[in-house]
N, C-alpha and C positions, 0 to 999 in steps of 0.2 A: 752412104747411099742405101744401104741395103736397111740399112737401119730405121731410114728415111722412108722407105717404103712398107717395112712391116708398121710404119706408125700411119701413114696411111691407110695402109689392110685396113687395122683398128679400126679407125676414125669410121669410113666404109662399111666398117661390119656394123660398130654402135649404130649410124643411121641409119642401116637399112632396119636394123632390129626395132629401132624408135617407130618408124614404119611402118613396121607391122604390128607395134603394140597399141600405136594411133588407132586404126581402123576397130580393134578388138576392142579399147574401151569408150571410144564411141559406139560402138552395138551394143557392148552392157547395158551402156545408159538409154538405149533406146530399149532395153528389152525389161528396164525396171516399169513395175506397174504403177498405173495411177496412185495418186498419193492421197487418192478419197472416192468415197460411194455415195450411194446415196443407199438411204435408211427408209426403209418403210415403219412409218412410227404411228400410223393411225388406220385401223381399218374396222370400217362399220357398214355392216350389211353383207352381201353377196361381192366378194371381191376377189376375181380369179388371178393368180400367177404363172406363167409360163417362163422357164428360165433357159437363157440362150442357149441355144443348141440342141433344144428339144422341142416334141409337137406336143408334152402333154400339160394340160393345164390343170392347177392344184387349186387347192386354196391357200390365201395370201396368209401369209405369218408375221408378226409385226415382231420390227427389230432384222428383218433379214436385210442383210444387203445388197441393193441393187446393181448392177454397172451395167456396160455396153450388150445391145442385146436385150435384157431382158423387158419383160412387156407384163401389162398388166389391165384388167377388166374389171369396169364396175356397172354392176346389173343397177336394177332399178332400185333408187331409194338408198343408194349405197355412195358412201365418200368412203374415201383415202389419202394418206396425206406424206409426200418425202420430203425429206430434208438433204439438203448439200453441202450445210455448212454455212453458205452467204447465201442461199434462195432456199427456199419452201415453192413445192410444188401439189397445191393440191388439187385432187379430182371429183367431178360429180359425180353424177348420177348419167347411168348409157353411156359412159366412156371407155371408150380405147385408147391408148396410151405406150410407147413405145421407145427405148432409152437406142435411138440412131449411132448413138458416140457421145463418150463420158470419159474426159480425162480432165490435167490440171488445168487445163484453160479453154474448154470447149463441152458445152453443153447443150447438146441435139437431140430433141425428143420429136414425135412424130404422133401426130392428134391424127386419126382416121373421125373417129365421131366425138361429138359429145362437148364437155366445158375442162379449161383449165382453169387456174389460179394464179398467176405467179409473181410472187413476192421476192424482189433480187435488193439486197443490202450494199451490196459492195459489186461490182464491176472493174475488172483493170483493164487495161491499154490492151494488156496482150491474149483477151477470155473474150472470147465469144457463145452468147444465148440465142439458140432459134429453135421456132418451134414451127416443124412444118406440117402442113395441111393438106388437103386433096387438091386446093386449088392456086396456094401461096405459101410462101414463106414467109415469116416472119422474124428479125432481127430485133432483141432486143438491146438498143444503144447507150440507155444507162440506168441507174437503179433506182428500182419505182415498182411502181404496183400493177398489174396487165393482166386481164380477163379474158379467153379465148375459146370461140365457142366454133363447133361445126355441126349443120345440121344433119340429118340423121339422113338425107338425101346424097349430101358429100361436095354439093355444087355452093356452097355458101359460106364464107368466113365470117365473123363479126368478132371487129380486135377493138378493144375499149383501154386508151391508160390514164389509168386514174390519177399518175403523177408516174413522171421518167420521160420515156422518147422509144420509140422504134420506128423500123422499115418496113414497110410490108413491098415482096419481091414477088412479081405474077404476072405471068401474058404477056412480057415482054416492056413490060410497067414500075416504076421503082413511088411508091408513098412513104411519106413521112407522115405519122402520126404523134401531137405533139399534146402536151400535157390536158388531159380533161377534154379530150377529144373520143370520138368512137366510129372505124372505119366500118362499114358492111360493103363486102365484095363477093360479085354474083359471078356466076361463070367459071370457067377451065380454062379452055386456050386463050380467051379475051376474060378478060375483067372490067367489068362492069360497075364501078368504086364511087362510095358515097359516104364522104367525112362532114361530119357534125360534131356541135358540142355536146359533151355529154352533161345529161339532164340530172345526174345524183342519183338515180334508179340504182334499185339493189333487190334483191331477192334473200331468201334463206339460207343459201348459198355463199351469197358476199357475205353477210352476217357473221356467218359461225366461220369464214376467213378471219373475216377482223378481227372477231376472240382469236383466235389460233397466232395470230400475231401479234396480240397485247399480250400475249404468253411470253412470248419468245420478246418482247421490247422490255417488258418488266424485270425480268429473272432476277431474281436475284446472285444467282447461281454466274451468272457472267461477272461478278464481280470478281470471283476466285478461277477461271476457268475461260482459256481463250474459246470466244465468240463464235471460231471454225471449228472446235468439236463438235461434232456431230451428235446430236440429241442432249447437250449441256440443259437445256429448258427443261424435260421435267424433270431434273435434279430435284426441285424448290419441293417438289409434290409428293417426294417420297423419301427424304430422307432430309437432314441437316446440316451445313456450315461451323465447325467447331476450331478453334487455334490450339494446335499441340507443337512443342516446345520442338521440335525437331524437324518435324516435316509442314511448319506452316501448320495455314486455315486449311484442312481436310474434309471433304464428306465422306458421313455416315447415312448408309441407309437402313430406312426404320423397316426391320423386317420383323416377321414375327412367329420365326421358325428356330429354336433351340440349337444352336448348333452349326448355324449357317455357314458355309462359303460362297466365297467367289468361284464362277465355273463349274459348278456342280445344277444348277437349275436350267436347266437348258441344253441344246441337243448340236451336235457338230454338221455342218453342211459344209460340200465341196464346191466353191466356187472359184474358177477361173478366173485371175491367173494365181491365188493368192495360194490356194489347195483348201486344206481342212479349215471351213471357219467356225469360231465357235456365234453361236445365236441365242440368247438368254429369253428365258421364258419371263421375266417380268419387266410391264411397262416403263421402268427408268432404265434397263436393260442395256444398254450401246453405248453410252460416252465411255463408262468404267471398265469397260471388257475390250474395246477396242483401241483406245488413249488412255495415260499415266499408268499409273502403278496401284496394288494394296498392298496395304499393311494393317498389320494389329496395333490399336494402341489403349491400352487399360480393358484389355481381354474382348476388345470391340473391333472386326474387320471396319478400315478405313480406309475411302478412295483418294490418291497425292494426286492431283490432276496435273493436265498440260498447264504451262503460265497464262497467262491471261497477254490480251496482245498490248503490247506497251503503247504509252501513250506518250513518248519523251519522241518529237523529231528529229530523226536521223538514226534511230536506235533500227538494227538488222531486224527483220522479223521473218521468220520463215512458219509457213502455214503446220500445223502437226500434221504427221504422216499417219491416215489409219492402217492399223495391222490388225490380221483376222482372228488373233487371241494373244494376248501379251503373255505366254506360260512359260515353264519349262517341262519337258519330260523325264517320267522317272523311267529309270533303269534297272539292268537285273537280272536275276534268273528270271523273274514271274512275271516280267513286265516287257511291252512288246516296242523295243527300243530298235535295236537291230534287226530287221526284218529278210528276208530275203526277196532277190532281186525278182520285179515283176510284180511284187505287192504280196506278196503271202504271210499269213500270220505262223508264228509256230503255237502249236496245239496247248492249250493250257494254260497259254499268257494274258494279260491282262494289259488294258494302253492306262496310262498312267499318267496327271500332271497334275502343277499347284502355282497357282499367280505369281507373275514377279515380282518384288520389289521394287521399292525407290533404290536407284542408283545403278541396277540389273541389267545386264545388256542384253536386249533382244538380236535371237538372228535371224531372219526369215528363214526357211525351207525352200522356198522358191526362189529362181533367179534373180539375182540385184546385186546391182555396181556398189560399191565402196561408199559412195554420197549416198548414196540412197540409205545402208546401212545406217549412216553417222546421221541423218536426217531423223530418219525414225527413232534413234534414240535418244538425240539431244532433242527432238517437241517436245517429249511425252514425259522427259525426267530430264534430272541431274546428272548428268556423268560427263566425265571427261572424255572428250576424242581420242585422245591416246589409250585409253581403255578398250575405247570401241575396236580402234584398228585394229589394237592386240586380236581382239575377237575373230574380226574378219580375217585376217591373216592366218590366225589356227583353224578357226570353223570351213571356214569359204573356199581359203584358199590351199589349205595344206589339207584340208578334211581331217581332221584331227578333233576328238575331244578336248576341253580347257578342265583342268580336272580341281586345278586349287582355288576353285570358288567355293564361298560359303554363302547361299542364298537363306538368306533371314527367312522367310515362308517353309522350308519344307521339313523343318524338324515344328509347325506348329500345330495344335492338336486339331484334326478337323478339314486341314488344310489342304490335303491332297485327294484328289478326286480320280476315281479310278471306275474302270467299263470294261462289258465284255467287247471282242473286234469286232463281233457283228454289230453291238448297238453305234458303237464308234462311226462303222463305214455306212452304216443306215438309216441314218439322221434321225436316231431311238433317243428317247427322252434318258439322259445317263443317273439323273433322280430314282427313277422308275425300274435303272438296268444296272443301278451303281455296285461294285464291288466292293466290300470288307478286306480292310491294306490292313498289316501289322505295322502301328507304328514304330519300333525298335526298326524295322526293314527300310521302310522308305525316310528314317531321317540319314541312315549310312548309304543308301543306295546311291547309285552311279547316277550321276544326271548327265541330260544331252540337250544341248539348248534345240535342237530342230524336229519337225513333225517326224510321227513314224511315217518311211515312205512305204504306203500303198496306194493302188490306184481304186477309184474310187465304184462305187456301184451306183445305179442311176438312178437311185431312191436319195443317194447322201445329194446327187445336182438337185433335184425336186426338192430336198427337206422337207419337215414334219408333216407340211399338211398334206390334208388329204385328197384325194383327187374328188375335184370340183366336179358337182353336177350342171351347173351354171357354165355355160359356153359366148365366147361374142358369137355377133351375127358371122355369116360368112365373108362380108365385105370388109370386116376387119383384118382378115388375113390377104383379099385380094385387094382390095383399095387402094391406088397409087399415091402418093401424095410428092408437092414438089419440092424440092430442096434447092437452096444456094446453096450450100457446099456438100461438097461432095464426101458421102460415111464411106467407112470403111465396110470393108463387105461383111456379109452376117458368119458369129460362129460356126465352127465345122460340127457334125453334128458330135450328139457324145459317144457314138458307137466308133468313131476316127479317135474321139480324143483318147478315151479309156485305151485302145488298143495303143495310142503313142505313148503314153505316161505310162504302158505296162513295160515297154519298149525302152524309156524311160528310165527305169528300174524304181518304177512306183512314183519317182518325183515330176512334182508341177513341170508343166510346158510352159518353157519362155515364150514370148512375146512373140519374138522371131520362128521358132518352134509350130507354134499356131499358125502365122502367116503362110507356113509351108504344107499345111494341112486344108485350109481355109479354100472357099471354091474360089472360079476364077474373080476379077472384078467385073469385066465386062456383063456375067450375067448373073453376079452377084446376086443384084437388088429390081427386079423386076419392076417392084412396086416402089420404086423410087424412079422418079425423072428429074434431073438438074434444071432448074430456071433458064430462058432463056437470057442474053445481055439484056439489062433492064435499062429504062432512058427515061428520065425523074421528071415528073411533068411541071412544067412551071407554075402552075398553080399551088405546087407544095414546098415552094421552097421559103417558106417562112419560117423566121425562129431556130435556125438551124445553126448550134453552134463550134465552131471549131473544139475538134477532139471528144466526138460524142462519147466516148468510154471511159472518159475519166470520171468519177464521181463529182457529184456536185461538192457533198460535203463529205469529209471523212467521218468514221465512226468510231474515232479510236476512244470516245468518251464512255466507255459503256454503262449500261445501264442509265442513262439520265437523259432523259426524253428531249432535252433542247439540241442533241445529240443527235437525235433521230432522223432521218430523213421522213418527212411526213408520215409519223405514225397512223396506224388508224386509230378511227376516233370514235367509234362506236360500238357497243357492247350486248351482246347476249350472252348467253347459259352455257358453257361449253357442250361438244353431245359426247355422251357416252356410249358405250358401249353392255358393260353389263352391271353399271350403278345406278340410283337417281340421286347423285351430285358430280355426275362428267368424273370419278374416279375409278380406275379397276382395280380387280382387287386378286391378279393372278400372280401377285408373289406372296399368298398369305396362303397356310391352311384353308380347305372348305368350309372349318368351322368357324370359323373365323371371319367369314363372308357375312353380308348382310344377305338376306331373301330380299331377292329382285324380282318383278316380273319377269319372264323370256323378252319378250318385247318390250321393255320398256321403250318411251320415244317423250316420256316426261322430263326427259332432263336437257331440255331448252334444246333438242337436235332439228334441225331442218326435218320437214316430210315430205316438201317441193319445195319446185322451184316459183313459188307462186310469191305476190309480192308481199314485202314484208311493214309490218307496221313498228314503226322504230318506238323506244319508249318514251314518253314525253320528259321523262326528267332526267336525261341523257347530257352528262357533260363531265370535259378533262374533269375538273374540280372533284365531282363526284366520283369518279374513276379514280383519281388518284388516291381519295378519300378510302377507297374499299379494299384498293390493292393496297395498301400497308397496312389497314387491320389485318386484312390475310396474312399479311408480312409478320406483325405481332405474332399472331395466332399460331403459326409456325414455330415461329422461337418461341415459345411460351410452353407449345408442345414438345419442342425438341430437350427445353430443359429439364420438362419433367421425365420424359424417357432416359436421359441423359443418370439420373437418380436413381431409378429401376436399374440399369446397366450394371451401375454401378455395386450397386445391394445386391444385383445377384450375383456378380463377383466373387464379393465376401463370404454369398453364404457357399461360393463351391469351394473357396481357398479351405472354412471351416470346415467343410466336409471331408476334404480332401486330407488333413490334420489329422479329423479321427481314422482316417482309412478305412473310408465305410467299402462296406460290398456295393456289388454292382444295384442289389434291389434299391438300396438306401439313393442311390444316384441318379438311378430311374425317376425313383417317387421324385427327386425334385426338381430333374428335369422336365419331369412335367407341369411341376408347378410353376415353373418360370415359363412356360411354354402358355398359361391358364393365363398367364398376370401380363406377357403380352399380345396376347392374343384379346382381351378385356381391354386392356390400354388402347391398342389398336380402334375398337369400336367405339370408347370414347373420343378417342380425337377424331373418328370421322363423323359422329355424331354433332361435335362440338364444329367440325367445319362445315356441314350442314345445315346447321341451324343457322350459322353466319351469313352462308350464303341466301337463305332463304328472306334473311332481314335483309340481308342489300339487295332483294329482288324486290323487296315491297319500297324501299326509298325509291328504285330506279322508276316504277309503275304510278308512283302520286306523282300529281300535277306537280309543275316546280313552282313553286313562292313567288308571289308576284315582290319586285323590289320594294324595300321599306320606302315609304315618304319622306323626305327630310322633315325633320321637327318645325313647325312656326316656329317662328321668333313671337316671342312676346313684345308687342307693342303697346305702347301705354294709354291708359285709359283716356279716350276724349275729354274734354275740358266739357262742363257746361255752357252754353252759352247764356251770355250776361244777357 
């Protein structure tokens, strides 16, 4: 009997304990962050950033990551453009713009004035798209194309889809808007609603969307590289696709700096909840720094990408998880690894890191469940789960360093990148602040797979840019706008946060952390009012068909336009920024630059919104015709650099032989540095002139069709 009840005790004890471990890793996983951002990847003209939790607004940085919260402004004459992975979001000209809530399956932005764009690839069952307004909401029900404007009054929506489905939710009113249709809705408490078809109207605006998305339907890049990383499109533009015997078809990007690494061009910002993120200064900048791995292969940094999404039915696919730098940190006497609690540096040290590997396990620094860990590593690489856990279990959960690893990356020359704390925590350009490491030191040095914890300063929330003279009007800050669902309330601000991540002992605030910080809800959101119940007028209920979130078709074909869900179909000049052929040229030397005007606006950019005049020899055919010359043209250049790489290998191995001094090293570092930096201007010379000739096919009239030949028939007979 007694016996009988100490095995009960047991039994008792286990379940209660089960109990209590239920509750505990159900919170984890509610305190793991989103599993993507969105990318600010295009900005031209006057485009301010304000990042949640703060009142000050900067200027926009392209490649920063956006999430919940943050807001963004674009003055006159000014686009911008994000990406999510399966939507692009771009914006005009006098827009306000506002990220409501951004997580794995919900996507709430908040139009006060001005025009959207949005292009959605994929939609599941369980993602919801809305974009709300001063005077509706808007649901977008499947993946399609949707233009969204408000006028600059605030009393006025105008929803156009060009191809897809949504809802518009307002005054107590529910519309369906249904493919090639365009809603104008007058009013606030009542709406005032008037669907037509739409007429094919477009502006300079739609235009230079439709290039922006024959970008992204072309890639070639998506052939090697699943479709949801984030900024995989301009891969094609700045570097190439090669096959190496170990790690697969890799890219290389064509840079043209001696010496290059990864995470060394670009500057660290603190964004919530992830902490330190890194933010690279050049235009192909985010798929390689946030997803896969690098590696060296024939003395050339290589990027191993995430897999591409399968295309076999029934095959698992899980989305890749972005992480805010795939690194590890160096350790050490001089390097600021263990820091002390509350965020302080010790005097004299230096923060220290070098890219992962293929096969290398990432640990976050911020809070995350166990799946979350294994998630993140198995998108982005090759490893086994069982490896991961090891990690988890020593890093996470025992707090322990993993000490018998050997990361391929940090005994290679060049490789490790290193800063003083202050450029580190003050989103300072680490190019421009970078430290000189002995390498004998950091190939034996202690590594620590997680960020140093400090708490951050309110320049690293802001990052690099600089405080905007460009403000929205005032009704962009008060302007209600209505919502069907209901966001979650706004960041606390960063003067709460900083003091709880000091509190903290320097590290990221969980999920649940923040909510405890965060103001109430009831008077969270001023400037939000929830829809009333809405009641679907019978007039709209055509064509509505059961399970509107499922896609039409899937997209697991990539890259091959029958694929596509109605691509667009019409072509101008991409706009640039600070070239005239739509390319930039901020990951090259300045000498290296072509002279541009300041203003350039000849490189086929919109200048309004005025109507636009299409070209008359506009067709797939000839589209397809120009996008694989560029495709040649590409490889053709890739393999000439590919030659160069290579010879200048040879000549540092021969140098290296004779044991030249350092001057002997210099001099031919700079010659390699001359020979790419020349190659560089021929290939963009040589894609310039390409594109120049496919502007002059696109502009002649098209050929009127050949006549079928006569038949020859035979001569009349005379008459007798």
């Amino acid at each position: 009997m007694k016996r009988h009840s100490l095995h009960l005790v047991s039994l008792l004890g286990l379940a209660l304990a089960m109990a209590c471990l239920i509750p505990q890793r159900a919170a984890a996983d509610e305190d793991d962050p989103p599993g993507r951002v969105a990318r600010l990847g295009f900005v031209r003209g006057n485009v301010s950033f304000e990042p949640a939790g703060t009142e000050d607004w900067v200027s926009a940085v392209i490649n920063r990551p956006l999430t919940t919260g943050d807001k963004l402004w674009n003055d006159n004459d000014s686009f911008s453009e994000l990406h999510l992975g399966s939507a692009s979001i771009r914006l005009g000209s006098n827009t306000g713009f506002n990220f409501l809530n951004l997580t794995d399956n919900m996507t709430q932005v908040q139009l006060t004035e001005g025009t959207l764009n949005i292009r959605v690839r994929r939609l599941g069952d369980d993602e919801t798209f809305e974009v709300d307004t001063p005077n509706l909401a808007f649901t977008l029900l499947r993946p399609g194309n949707y233009k969204v404007n408000v006028n600059e009054a605030g009393d006025a929506t105008v929803v156009v889809v060009r191809y897809g489905q949504g809802e518009v939710t307002g005054g107590g009113s529910a519309y369906t808007i249904h493919p090639r249709e365009v809603g104008t809705f007058h009013g606030t408490d009542q709406i005032d609603a008037d669907i037509e078809s739409w007429d094919n109207s477009s502006d300079d605006f739609d235009e230079w969307c439709s290039e922006r998305d024959r970008r992204i339907d072309n890639s070639v890049s998506a052939r090697y590289v699943s479709n949801d990383v984030i900024g995989y499109e301009d891969l094609d533009e700045y570097g190439g696709w090669r096959p190496t015997a170990e790690y697969g078809t890799i890219w290389f990007p064509h840079v043209a700096v001696v010496g290059w690494a990864p995470y060394h061009y670009g500057h660290w910002a603190y964004i919530a909840p992830w902490g330190y993120t890194w933010v690279d200064d050049a235009p192909w900048g985010f798929a390689p720094f946030h997803y896969g791995r690098w590696v060296v292969v024939g003395g050339v940094w290589g990027w191993v990408p995430a897999p591409p999404r399968p295309v076999v039915a029934g095959v698992v696919y899980v989305r890749p998880v972005y992480a805010p730098a795939l690194v590890a940190w160096v350790g050490g006497p001089h390097f600021a690894v263990g820091v002390g609690v509350g965020g302080g540096f010790a005097a004299g040290v230096s923060v220290g890191w070098f890219p992962l590997g293929p096969r290398e396990v990432y640990v976050p620094s911020y809070h995350v469940s166990r799946n979350y860990v294994n998630n993140i590593n198995v998108t982005n690489t090759t490893v086994n789960t069982t490896v991961v856990n090891n990690y988890y279990n020593t890093t996470v959960i025992n707090k322990t360093t993993v000490n018998n690893v050997t990361y391929v990356n940090q005994r290679v020359p060049g490789a490790v990148s290193a800063t003083t704390p202050r450029a580190f925590t003050s989103a300072q350009s680490v190019s421009k602040n970078a430290v000189t490491v002995n390498a004998r030191e950091v190939a034996t040095a202690q590594v620590v797979a997680t960020t140093p914890t400090v708490a951050p300063s309110k320049q690293s929330v802001l990052g690099s840019g600089a405080t905007s003279t460009v403000h929205p009007p005032r009704t962009f800050e008060t302007r209600a706008v209505v919502a069907k669902t209901t966001p979650p309330p706004p960041a606390p601000s960063f003067a709460k946060q900083q003091q709880a991540i000091q509190a903290n002992g320097g590290k990221p605030l969980a999920i649940s952390q923040m909510h405890q910080i965060q103001p109430e809800t009831v008077q969270a959101r001023p400037t939000v009012k929830i829809a009333p119940p809405a009641k679907p007028l019978a007039t709209q209920n055509k064509g509505v068909e059961s399970n509107p979130n499922r896609p039409v078709t899937t997209n697991n074909g990539v890259n091959k336009p029958g694929n596509t869900v109605n691509p667009s179909s019409k072509a101008v000049n991409p706009p640039a920024t600070t070239t005239n052929n739509g390319k930039p040229f901020s990951d090259r030397p300045p000498a290296s630059r072509p002279n541009i005007p300041a203003n350039n606006t000849s490189a086929g950019y919109p200048a309004s919104n005025t109507k636009t005049v299409i070209p008359t020899n506009t067709s797939p055919q000839l589209d397809q015709k120009h996008q694989q010359q560029l495709q040649d043209l590409r490889i053709q250049q890739d393999l000439e650099r590919q030659k160069v790489e290579q010879q200048q290998q040879k000549d540092k191995a021969a140098l290296a032989k004779k044991a030249a001094d350092d001057a002997a090293q210099q001099k031919l570092n700079q010659q390699h540095q001359q020979q790419l930096e020349e190659l560089e201007k021929k290939h963009d010379a040589e894609e310039a002139k390409l594109r120049q000739q496919q502007q002059v096919e696109k502009k002649a009239p098209p050929k009127p069709p050949e006549k079928p030949a006569k038949e020859d028939k035979p001569p009349k007979k005379d008459k007798p």
